[in-house]
C-alpha positions as CSV (number, residue, x, y, z in Angstrom):
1,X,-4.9,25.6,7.9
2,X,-3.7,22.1,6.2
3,X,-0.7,22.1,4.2
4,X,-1.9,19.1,2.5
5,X,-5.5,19.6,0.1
6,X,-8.1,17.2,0.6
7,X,-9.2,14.8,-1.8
8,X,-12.8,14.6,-3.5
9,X,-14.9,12.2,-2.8
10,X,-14.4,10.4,-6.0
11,X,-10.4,10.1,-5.3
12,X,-11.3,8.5,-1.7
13,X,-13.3,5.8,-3.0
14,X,-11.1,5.0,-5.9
15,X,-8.6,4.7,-2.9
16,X,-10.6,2.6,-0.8
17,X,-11.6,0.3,-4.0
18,X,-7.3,-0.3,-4.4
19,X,-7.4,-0.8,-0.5
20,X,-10.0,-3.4,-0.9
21,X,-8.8,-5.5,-3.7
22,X,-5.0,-5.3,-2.4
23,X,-6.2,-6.5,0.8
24,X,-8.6,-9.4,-0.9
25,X,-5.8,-10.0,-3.1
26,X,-2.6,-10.1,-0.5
27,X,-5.4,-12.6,1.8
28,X,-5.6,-14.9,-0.8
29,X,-1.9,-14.6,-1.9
30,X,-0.8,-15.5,1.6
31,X,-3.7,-18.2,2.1
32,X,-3.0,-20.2,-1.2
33,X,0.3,-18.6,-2.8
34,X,0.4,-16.2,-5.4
35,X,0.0,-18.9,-8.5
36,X,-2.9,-20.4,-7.1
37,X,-4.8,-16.9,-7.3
38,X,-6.3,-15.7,-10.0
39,X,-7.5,-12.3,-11.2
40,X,-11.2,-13.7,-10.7
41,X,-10.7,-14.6,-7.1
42,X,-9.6,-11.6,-6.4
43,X,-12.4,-9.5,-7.8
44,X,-15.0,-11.9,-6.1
45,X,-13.2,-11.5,-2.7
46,X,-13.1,-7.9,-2.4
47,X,-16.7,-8.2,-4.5
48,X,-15.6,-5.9,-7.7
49,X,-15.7,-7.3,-11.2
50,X,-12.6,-8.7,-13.2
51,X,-12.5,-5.6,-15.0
52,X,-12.7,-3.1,-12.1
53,X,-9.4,-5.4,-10.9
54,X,-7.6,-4.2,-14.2
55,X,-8.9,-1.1,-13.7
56,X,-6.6,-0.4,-10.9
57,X,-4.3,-2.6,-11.2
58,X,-3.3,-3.9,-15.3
59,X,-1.6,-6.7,-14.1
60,X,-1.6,-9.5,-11.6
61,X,1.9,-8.5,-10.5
62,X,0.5,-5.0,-9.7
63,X,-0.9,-5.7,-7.0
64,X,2.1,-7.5,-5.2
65,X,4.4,-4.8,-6.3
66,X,1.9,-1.4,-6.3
67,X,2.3,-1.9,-2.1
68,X,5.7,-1.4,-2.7
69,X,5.8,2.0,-4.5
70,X,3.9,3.0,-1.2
71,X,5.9,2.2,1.2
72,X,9.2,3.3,-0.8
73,X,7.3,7.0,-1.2
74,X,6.9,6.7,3.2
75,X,10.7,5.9,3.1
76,X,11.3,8.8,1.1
77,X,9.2,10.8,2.7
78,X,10.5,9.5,6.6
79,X,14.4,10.7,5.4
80,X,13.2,14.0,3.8
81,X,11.3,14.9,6.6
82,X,13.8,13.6,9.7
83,X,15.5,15.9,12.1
84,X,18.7,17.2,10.9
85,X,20.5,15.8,13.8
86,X,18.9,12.2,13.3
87,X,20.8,9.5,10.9
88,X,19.5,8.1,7.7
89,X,19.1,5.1,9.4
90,X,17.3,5.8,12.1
91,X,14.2,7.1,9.9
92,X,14.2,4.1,7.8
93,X,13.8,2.2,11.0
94,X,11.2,4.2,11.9
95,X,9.7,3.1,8.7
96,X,10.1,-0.5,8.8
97,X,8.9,-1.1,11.9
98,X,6.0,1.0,11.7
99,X,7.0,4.5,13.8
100,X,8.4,2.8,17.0
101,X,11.7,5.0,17.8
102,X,14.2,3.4,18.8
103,X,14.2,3.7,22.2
104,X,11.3,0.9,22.1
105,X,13.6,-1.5,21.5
């Protein structure tokens, strides 16, 4: 039995049409720099239309910044969660580098 409820069908894609346009969006940020992108770009690289874009995100800046609400909620989540026993630190390191432990370094 899961803890956690599933999510409909219409949350999922909603998900995956954020994942889609962040991804389009942080390619094209990192190719050409994030003044030399526009909103229109984006759309036609992850193929959704301007107004799907604002949809999800309302501004250009959201979809820099909406990446890092996610991984401060895994942060959050990582030093809630950690053993009793284990430092703060350690689970942020987790975190950052993506679950190795420690000892993999």
């Amino acid at each position: 039995m899961s803890i956690v409820p599933e999510i409909g069908m219409r949350e999922r894609k909603r998900l995956h049409t954020r994942q889609l346009i962040q991804l389009a969006a942080q390619r094209l940020f990192e190719e050409r720099g994030f003044g030399a992108v526009s909103v229109a770009e984006i759309a036609r690289a992850a193929d959704f239309s301007e107004m799907t874009v604002f949809n999800h995100f309302p501004t250009k800046e959201d979809l820099v910044f909406s990446g890092m609400e996610s991984f401060e909620d895994r942060l959050l989540e990582a030093i809630r969660q950690r053993p009793e026993n284990e430092p703060v630190v350690a689970a942020f390191r987790r975190v950052v580098l993506g679950g190795a432990s420690a000892d993999d370094h």
